[in-house]
PyMOL Python script that loads the backbone (N, CA, C, O; Angstrom):
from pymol import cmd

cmd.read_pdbstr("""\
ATOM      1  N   UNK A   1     108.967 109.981  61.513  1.00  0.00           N
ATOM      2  CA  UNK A   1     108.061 109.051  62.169  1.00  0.00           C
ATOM      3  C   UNK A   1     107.183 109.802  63.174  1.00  0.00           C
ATOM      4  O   UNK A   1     107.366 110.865  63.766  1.00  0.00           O
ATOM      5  N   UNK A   2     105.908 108.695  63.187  1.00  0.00           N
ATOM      6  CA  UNK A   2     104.812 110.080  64.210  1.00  0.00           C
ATOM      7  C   UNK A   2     105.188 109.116  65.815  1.00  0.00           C
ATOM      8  O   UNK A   2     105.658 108.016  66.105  1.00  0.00           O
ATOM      9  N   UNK A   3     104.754 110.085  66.394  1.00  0.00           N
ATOM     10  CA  UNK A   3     104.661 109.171  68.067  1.00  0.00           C
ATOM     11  C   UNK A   3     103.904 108.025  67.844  1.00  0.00           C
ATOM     12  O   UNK A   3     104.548 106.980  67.936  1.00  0.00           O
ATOM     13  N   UNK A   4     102.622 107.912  67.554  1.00  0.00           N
ATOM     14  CA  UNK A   4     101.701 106.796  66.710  1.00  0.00           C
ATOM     15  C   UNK A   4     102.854 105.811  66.276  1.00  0.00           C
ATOM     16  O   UNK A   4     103.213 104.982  67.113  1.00  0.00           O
ATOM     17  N   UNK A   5     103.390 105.828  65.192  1.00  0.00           N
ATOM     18  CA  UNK A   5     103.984 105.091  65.148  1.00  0.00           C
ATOM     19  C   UNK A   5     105.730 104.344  65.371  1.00  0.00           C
ATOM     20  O   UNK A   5     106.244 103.445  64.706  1.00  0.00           O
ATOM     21  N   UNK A   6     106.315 105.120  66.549  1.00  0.00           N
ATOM     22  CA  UNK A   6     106.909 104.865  67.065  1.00  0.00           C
ATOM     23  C   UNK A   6     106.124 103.904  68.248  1.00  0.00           C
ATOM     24  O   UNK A   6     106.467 102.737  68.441  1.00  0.00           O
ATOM     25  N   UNK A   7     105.373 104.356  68.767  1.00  0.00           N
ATOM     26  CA  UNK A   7     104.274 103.517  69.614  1.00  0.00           C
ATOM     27  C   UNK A   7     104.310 101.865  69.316  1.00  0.00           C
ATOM     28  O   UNK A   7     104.466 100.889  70.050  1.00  0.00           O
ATOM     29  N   UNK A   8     104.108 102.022  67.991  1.00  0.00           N
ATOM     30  CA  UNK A   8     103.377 100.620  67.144  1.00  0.00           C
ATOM     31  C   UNK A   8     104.674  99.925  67.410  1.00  0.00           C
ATOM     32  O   UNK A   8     104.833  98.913  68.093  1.00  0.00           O
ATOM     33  N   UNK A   9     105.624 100.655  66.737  1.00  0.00           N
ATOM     34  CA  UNK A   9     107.279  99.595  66.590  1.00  0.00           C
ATOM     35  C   UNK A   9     107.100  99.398  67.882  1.00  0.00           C
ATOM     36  O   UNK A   9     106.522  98.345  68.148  1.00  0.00           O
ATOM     37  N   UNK A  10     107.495 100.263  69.037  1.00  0.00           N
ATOM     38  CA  UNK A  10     107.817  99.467  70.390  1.00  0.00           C
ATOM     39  C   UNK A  10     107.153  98.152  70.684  1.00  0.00           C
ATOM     40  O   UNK A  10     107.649  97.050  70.920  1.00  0.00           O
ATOM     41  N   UNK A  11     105.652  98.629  70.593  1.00  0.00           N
ATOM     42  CA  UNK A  11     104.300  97.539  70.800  1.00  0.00           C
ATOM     43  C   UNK A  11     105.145  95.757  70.003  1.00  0.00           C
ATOM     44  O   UNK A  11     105.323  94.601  70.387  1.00  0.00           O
ATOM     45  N   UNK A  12     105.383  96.487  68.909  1.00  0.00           N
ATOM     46  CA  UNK A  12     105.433  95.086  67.970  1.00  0.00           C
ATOM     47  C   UNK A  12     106.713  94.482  68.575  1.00  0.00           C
ATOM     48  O   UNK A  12     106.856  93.266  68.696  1.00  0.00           O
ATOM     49  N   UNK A  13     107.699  95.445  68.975  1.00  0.00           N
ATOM     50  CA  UNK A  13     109.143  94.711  69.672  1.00  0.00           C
ATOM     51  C   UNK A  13     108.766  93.745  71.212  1.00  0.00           C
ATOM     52  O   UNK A  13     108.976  92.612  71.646  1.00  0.00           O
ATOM     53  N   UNK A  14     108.150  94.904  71.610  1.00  0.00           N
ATOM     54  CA  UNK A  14     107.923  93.861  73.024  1.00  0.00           C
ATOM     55  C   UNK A  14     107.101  92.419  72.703  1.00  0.00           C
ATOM     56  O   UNK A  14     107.300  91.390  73.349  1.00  0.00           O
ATOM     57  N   UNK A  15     106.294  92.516  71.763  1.00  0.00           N
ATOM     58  CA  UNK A  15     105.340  91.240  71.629  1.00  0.00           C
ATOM     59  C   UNK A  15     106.149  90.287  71.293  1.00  0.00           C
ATOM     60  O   UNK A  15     105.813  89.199  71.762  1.00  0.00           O
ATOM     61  N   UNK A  16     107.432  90.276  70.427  1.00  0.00           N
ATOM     62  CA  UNK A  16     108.176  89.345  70.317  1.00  0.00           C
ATOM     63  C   UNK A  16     109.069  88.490  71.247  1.00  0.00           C
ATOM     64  O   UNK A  16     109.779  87.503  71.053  1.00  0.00           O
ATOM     65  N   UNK A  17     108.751  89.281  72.390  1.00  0.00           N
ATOM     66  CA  UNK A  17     109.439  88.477  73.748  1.00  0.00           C
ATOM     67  C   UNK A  17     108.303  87.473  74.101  1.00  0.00           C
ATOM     68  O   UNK A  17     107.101  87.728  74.172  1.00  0.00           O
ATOM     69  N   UNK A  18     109.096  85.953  74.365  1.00  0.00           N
ATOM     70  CA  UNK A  18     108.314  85.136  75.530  1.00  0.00           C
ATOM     71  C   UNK A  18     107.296  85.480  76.550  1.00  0.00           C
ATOM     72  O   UNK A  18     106.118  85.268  76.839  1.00  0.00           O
ATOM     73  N   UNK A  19     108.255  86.061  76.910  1.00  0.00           N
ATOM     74  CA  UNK A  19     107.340  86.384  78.633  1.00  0.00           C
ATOM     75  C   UNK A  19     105.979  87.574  78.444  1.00  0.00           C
ATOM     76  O   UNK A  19     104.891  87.726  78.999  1.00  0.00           O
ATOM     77  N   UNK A  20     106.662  88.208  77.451  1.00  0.00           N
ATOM     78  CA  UNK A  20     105.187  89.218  77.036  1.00  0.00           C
ATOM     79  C   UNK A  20     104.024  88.708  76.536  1.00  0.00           C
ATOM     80  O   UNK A  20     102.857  89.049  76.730  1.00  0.00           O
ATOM     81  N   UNK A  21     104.771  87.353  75.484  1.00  0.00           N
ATOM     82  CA  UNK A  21     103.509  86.857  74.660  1.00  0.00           C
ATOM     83  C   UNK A  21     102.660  85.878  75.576  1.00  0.00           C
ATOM     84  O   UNK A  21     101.608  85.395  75.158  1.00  0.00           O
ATOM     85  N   UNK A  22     103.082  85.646  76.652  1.00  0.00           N
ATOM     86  CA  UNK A  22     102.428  84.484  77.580  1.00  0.00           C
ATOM     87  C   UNK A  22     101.554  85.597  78.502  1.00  0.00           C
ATOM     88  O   UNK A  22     100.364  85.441  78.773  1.00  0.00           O
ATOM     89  N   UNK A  23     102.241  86.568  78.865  1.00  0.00           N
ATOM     90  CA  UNK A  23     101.557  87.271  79.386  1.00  0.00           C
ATOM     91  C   UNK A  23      99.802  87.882  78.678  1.00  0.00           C
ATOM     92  O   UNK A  23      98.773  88.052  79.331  1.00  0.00           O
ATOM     93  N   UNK A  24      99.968  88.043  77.498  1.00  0.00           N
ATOM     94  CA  UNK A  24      98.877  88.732  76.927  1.00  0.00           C
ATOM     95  C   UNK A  24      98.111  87.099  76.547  1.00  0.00           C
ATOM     96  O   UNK A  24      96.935  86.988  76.200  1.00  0.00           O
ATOM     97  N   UNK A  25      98.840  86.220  76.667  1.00  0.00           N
ATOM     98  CA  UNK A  25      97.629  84.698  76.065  1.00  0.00           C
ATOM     99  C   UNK A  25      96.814  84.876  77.120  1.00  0.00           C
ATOM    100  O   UNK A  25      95.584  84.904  77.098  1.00  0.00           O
ATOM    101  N   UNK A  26      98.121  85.092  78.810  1.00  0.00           N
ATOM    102  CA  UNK A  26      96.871  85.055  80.054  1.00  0.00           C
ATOM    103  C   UNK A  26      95.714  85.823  80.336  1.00  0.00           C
ATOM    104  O   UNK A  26      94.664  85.307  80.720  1.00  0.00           O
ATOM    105  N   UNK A  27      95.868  87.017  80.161  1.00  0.00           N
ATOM    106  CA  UNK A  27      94.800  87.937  79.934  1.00  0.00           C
ATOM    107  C   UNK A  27      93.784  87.944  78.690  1.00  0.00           C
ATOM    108  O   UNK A  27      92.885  88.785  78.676  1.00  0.00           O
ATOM    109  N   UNK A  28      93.961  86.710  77.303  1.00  0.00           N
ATOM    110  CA  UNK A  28      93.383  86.945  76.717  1.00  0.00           C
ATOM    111  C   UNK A  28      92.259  85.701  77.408  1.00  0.00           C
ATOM    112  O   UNK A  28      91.072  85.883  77.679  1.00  0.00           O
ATOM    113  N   UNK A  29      92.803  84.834  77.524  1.00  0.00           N
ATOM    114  CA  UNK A  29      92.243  83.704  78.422  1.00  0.00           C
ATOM    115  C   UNK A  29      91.294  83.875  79.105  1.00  0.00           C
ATOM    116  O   UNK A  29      90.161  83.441  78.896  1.00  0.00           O
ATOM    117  N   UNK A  30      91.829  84.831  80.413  1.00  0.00           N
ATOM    118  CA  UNK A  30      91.405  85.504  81.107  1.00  0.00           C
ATOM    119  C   UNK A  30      89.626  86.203  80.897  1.00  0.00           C
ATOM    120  O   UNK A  30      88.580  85.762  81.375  1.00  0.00           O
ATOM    121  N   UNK A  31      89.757  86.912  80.375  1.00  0.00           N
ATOM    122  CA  UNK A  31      88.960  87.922  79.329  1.00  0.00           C
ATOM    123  C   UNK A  31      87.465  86.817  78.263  1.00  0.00           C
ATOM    124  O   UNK A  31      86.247  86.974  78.177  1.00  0.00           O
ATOM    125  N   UNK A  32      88.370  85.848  77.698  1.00  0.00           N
ATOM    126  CA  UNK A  32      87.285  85.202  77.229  1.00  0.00           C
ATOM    127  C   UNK A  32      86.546  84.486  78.088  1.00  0.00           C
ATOM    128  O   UNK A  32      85.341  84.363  77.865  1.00  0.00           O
ATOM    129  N   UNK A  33      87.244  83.786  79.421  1.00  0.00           N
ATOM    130  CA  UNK A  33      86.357  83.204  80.213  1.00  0.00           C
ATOM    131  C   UNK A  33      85.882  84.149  81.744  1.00  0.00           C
ATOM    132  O   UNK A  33      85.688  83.732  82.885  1.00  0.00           O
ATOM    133  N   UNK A  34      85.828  85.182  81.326  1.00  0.00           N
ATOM    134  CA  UNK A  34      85.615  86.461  81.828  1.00  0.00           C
ATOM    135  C   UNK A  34      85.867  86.446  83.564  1.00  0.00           C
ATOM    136  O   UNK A  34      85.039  86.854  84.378  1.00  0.00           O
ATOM    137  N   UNK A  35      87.276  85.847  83.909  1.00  0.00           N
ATOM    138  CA  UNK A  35      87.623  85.476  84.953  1.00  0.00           C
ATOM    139  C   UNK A  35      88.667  86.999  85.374  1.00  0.00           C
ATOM    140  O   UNK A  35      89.884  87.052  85.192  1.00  0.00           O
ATOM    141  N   UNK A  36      88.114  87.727  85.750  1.00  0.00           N
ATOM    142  CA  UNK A  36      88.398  88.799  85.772  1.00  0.00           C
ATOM    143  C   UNK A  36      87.762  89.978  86.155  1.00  0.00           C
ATOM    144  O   UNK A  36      86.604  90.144  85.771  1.00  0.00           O
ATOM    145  N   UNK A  37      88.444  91.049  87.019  1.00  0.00           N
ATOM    146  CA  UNK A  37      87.716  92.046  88.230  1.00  0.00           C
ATOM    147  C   UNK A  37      87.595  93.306  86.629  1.00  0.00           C
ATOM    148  O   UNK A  37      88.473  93.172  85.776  1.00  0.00           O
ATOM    149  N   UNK A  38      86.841  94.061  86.476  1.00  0.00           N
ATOM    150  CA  UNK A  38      86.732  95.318  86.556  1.00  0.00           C
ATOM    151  C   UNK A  38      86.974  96.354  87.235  1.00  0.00           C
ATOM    152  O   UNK A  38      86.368  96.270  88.303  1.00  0.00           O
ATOM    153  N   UNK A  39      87.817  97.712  87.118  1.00  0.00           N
ATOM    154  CA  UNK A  39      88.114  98.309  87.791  1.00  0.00           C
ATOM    155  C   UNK A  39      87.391  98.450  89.054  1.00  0.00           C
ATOM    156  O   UNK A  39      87.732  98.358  90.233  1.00  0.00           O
ATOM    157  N   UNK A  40      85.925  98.785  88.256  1.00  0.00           N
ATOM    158  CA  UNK A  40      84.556  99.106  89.999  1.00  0.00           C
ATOM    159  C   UNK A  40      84.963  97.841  90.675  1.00  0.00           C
ATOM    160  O   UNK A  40      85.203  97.794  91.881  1.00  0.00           O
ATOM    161  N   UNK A  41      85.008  97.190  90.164  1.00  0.00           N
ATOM    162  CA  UNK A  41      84.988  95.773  90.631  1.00  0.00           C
ATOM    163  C   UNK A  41      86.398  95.477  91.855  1.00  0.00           C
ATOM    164  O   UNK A  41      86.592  94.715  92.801  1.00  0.00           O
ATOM    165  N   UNK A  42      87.087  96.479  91.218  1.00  0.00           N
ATOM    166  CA  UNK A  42      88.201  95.858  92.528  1.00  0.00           C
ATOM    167  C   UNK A  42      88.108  97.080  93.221  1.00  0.00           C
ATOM    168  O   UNK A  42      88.369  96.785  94.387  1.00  0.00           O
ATOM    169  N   UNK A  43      87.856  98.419  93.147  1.00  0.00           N
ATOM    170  CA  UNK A  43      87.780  99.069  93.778  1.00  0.00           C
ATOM    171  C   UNK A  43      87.016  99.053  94.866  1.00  0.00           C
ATOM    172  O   UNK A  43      87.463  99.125  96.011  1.00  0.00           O
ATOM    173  N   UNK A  44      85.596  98.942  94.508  1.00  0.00           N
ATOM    174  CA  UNK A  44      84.649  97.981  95.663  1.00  0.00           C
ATOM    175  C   UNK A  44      85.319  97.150  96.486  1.00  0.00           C
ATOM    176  O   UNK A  44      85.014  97.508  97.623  1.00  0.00           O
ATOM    177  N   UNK A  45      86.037  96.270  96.539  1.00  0.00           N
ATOM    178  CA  UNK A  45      86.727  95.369  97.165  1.00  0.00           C
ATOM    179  C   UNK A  45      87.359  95.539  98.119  1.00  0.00           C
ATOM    180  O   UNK A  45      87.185  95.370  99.325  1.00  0.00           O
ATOM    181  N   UNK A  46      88.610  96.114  97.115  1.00  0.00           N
ATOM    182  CA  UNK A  46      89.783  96.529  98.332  1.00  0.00           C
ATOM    183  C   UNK A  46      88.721  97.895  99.221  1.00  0.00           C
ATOM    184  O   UNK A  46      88.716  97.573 100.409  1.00  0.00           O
ATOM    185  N   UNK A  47      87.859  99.258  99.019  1.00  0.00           N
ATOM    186  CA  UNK A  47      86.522  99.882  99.921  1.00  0.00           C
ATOM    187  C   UNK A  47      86.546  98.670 100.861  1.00  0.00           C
ATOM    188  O   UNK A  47      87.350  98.578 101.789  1.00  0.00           O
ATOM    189  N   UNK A  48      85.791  97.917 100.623  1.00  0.00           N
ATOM    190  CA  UNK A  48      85.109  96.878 101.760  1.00  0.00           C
ATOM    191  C   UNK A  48      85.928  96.155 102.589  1.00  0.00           C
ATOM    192  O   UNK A  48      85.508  95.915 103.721  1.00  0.00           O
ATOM    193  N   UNK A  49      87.536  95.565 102.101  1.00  0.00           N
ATOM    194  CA  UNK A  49      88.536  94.894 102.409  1.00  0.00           C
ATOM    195  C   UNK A  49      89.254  96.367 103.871  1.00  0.00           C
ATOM    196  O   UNK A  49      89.582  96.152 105.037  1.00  0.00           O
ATOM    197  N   UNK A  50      89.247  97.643 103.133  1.00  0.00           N
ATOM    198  CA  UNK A  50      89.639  98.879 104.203  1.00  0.00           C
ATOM    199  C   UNK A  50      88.817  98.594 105.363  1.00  0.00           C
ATOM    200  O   UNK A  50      89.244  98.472 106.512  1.00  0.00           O
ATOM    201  N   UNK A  51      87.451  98.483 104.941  1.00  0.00           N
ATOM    202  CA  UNK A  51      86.456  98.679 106.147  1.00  0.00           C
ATOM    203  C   UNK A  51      86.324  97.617 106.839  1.00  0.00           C
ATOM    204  O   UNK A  51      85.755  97.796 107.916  1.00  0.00           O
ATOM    205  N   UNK A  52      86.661  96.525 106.597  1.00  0.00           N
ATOM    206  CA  UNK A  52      86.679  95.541 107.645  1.00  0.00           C
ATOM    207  C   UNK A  52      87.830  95.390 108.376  1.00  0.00           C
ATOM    208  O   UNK A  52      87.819  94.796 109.454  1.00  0.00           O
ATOM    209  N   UNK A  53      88.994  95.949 107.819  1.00  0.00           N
ATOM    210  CA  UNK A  53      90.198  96.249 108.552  1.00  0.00           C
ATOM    211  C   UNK A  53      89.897  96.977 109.618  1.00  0.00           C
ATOM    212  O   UNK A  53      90.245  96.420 110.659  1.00  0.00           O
ATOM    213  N   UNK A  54      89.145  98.484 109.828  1.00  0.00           N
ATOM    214  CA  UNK A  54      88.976  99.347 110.514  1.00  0.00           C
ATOM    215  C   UNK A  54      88.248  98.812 111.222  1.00  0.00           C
ATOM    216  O   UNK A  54      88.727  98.769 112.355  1.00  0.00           O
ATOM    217  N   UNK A  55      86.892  98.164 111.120  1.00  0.00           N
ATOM    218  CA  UNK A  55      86.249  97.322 112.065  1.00  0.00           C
ATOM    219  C   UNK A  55      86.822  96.489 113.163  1.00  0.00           C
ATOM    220  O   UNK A  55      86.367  96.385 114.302  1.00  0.00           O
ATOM    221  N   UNK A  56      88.092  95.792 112.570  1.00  0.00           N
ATOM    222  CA  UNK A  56      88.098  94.655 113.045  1.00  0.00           C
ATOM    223  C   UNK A  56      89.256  95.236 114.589  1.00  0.00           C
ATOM    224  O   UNK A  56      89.781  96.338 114.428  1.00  0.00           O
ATOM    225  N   UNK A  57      89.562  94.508 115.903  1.00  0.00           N
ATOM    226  CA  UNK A  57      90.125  94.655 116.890  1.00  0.00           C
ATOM    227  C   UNK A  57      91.574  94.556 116.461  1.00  0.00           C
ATOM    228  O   UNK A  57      91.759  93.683 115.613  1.00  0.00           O
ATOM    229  N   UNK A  58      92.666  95.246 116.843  1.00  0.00           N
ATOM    230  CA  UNK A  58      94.240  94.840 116.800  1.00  0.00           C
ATOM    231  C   UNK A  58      94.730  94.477 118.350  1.00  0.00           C
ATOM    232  O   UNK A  58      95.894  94.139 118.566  1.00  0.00           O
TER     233      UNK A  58
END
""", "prot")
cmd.dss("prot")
cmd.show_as("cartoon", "prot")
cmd.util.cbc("prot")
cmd.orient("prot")
């Protein structure tokens, strides 16, 4: 067997769990109603989320 497809078996074992398959409906969900950060997208964020920390008085 190649790593490739040792890969695949694992892939296909985990999908058969509950909690995995709900998990990937949410993100597919997710994704179609494009409710969802992009990496830049959160990186920017939490950047700006740092800097207002540092701004702000303790």
């Amino acid at each position: 067997m190649t790593q490739e497809e040792i890969d695949q078996d694992e892939e296909d074992l985990l999908e058969q769990y509950p909690t995995v398959q709900s998990e990937i409906e949410e993100a597919r969900n997710e994704y179609d109603t494009e409710d969802y950060l992009t990496i830049e997208q959160y990186i920017a964020k939490r950047s700006e989320k740092a800097e207002l920390n540092l701004k702000s008085p303790r």
